[in-house]
N, C-alpha and C positions, 0 to 999 in steps of 0.2 A: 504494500500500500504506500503511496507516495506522500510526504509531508506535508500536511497542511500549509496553504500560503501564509506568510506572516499577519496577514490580515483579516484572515479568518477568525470565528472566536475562540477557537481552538490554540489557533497561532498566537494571539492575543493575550491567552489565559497562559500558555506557558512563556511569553515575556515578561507580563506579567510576575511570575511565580520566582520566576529569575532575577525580578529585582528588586521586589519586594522584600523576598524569602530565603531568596537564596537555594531555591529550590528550582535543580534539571529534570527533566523527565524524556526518555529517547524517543521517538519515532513510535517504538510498539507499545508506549504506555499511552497513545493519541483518543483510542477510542474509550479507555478509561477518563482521561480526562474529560473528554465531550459528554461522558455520562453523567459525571460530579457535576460539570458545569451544567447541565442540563438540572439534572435536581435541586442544585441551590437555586438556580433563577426561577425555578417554580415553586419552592418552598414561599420565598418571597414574592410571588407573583409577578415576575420580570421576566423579560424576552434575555435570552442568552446576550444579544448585546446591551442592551439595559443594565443587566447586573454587573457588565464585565466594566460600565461606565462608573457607575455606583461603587465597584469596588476601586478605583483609583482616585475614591476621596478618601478622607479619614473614618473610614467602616472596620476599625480596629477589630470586634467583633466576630463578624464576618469574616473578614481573612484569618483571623486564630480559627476561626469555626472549621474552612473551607481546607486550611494546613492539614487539621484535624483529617479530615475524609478523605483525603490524598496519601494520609501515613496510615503504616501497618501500627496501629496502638489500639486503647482497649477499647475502642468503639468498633474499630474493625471485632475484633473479637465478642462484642455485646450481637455483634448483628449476625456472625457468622459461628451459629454455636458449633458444626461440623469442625470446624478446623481450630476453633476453641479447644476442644475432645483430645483430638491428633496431639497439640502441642502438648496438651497435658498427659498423653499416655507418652510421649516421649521424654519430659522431666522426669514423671518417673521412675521411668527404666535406667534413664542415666543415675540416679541416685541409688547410694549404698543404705542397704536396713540400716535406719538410724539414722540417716542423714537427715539435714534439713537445708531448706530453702526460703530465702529470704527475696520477696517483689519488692516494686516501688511502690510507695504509700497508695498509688492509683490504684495499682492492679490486684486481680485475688482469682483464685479457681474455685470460687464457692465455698459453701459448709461443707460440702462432706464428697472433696474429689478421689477417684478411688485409688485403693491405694498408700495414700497419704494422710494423715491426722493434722488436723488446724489445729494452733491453740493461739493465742489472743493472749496478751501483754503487754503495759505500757502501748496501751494504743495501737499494737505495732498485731498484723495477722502474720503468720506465718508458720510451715508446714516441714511434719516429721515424715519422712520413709516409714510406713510402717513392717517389723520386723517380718511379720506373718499375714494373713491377708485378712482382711476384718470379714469376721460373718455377717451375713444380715442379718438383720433381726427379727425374728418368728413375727410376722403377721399376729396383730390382733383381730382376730374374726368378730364384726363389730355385732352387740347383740342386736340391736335394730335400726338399723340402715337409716331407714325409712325417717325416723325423726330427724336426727341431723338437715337431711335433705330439704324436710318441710320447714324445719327452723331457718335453712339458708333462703328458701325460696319467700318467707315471711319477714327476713330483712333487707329482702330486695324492695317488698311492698310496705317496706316500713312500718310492719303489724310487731314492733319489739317487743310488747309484752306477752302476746303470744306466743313468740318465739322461744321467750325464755322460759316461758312454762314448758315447752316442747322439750325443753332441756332438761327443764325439770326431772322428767320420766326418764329420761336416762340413765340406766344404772351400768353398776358393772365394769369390766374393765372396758368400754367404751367411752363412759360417764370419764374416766381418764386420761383419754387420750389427750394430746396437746391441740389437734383440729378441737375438739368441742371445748377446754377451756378457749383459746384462739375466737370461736364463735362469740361464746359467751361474754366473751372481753369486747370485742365490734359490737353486740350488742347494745353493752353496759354504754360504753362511747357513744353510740348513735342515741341513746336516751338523755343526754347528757350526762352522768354518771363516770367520768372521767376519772376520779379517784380509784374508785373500786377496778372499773378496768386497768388502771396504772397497776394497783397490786395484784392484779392475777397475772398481768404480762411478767411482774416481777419474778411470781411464784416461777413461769413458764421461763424466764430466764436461768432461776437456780436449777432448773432441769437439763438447761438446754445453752449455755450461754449462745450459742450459734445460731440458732433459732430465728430465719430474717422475717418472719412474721409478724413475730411476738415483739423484733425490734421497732417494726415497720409502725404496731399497734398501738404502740408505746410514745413512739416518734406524732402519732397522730394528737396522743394524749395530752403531750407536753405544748403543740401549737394551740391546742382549743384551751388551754390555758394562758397562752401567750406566754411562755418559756422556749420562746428561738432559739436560744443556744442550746437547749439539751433534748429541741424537736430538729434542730439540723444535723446533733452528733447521731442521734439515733437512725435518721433518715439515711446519713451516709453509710451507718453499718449494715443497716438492709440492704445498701445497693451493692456495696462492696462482697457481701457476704454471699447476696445471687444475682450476677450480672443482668439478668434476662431481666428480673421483676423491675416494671415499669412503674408502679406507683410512687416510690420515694424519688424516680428522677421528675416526677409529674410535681410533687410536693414539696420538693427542694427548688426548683424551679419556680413555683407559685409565692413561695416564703423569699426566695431572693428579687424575687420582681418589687414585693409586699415592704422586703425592708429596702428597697433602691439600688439592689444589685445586679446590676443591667445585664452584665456580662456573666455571671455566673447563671443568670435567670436564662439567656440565649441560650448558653447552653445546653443544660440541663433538662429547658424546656423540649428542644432540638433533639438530645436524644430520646426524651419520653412519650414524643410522637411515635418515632421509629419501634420503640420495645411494647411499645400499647398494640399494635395492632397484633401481636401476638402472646398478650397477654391473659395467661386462664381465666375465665368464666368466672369461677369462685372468686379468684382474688379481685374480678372489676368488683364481683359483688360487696366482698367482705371492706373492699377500701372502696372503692367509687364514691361515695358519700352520695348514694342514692341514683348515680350517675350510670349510663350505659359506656360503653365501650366506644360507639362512635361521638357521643355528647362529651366524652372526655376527650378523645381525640381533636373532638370539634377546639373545645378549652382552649388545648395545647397548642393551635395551630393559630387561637384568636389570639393568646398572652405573647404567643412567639412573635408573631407580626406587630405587638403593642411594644416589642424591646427591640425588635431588628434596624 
C-alpha cells in the first residue's frame, strides 16, 4: 500500500504526532492510525479534518487522550481482554514458585489471575508465583436460586423493601454468600441507608480484601456522603483490581468532572464509555443507580463532550 500524501489526514495526523509527541509511526501502522483518527473525531462529533484542526490548538487533553490509543498500555489491555490472558499466562510461566512481580501503580491482572496470588500493601498491589496450583473452590449449590434473582430484578424497579425481605428468606449457606451480602448492601445504598451498607461492605472486605465489588459498593457509599477522597480511593481499587468493570471508571469520571477535574474526568469518562458497552447485566443493575446500560452510556458520552 502506498503512503498517504502529506496532506491527507492520515499524512497530517502522523506530522502531526511527530511534532507534537515525538511520536513515528511506518507506512504499515497507516490504517491503524486512520482508525484512531476516525474514532476520536466521532467521539467528539468532528469530520476527521475538523479534529485534526482542533487538535493543533491547545487541546492538551485530547492529545494525552489520543497518545493514549496509539500506545500499547493499559487501555489497550482494558479493551483487549484476549491478549490481556496471553501476557499474563506468559509472566507467569516466566516466574519461579515464589517469585513475585511488581506493575506500575497503573496496571494490575485482576483479583485473582491464575496462577498467581495478589496481596495488597502500603497501597502498593502486587503478585506471588504460586508454589502449587490453587484449587477452586467447591461451588456452593445455592438453596434457592430463585430469590436472589427476584430480589435483583426488584432493585432494578426500585421495589427495595421488597427486595430485602426476598433476602430475608434466605437461608443457608446461600444466605452467605458474598453476591447476596453484595445485594443487600446496593440495596441498603439505594434506600439511602449508607451506613449500614458501609458496614457490611466492611464485613465483605474482612472476607475478601480483593473483593472489586464490595470496593466499588463502598466507593458509592463514601460519595452519597460527600467523602471524595475515600469514594475516589475506593473507586480506583475497583478498577484497578478488575480492569473490564466499567462502573468506577463511569464514577470516577463523574466525581472529577463534579470537583473540576477536566482532564482526569476526559479520561476516565472516555474509557467508561468503551468498558460499559460490555458490561454484565447484574453489575449495570447493582451500580447503575436505577440506570440502563444505554442511558449510562448515553451519561458518558453527554459528561465526555461537556469536558472535551
Amino acid at each position: 500500500m502506498p503512503p498517504r500524501e502529506p496532506g491527507s489526514p492520515v499524512g497530517r495526523l502522523r506530522a502531526l504526532l511527530a511534532e507534537r509527541l515525538g511520536m513515528a509511526f511506518d507506512d504499515k501502522k497507516e490504517p491503524l492510525l486512520g482508525e484512531i483518527l476516525q474514532q476520536r473525531a466521532t467521539q467528539h462529533g468532528l469530520t476527521d479534518r475538523g479534529y485534526l484542526d482542533r487538535l493543533t490548538t491547545a487541546w492538551s487533553a485530547e492529545l494525552a487522550a489520543l497518545a493514549e490509543a496509539l500506545t500499547v498500555n493499559e487501555t489497550y489491555f482494558f479493551r483487549n481482554i484476549d491478549a490481556a490472558r496471553t501476557v499474563v499466562e506468559r509472566i507467569t510461566r516466566s516466574l519461579a514458585p515464589g517469585g513475585y512481580l511488581f506493575l506500575g501503580h497503573t496496571d494490575t491482572l485482576g483479583p485473582r489471575p491464575e496462577g498467581l496470588t495478589v496481596h495488597h500493601t502500603h497501597g502498593t498491589f502486587y503478585y506471588e508465583r504460586l508454589a502449587t496450583p490453587r484449587r477452586a473452590p467447591e461451588p456452593v449449590p445455592p438453596a434457592r436460586p430463585r430469590l436472589r434473582e427476584q430480589a435483583l430484578h426488584l432493585l432494578g424497579r426500585e421495589r427495595f423493601g421488597e427486595a430485602l425481605a426476598l433476602l430475608d428468606a434466605v437461608t443457608g449457606a446461600e444466605a452467605d454468600r458474598p453476591e447476596t451480602w453484595l445485594l443487600r448492601g446496593c440495596l441498603l445504598a439505594a434506600r439511602g441507608d449508607t451506613g449500614r451498607a458501609a458496614q457490611l461492605c466492611g464485613r465483605l472486605l474482612e472476607r475478601d480484601a480483593l473483593y472489586a465489588d464490595a470496593h466499588q459498593l463502598l466507593a458509592d457509599c463514601h460519595e452519597g456522603d460527600e467523602r471524595h477522597d475515600e469514594a475516589q480511593r475506593h473507586h480506583r481499587i475497583a478498577a484497578q483490581l478488575d480492569p473490564p468493570f466499567a462502573m468506577p471508571r463511569l464514577r470516577l469520571g463523574l466525581l472529577a468532572r463534579r470537583l473540576g477535574d477536566r482532564r482526569t474526568a476526559e479520561e476516565e469518562l472516555d474509557l467508561a464509555v468503551h468498558l460499559l458497552r460490555a458490561e454484565t447485566d447484574e453489575r449495570v443493575a447493582l451500580f447503575g443507580g436505577g440506570f440502563g446500560r444505554s442511558a449510562l452510556i448515553a451519561l458518558g458520552r453527554a459528561e465526555l463532550a461537556a469536558v472535551s
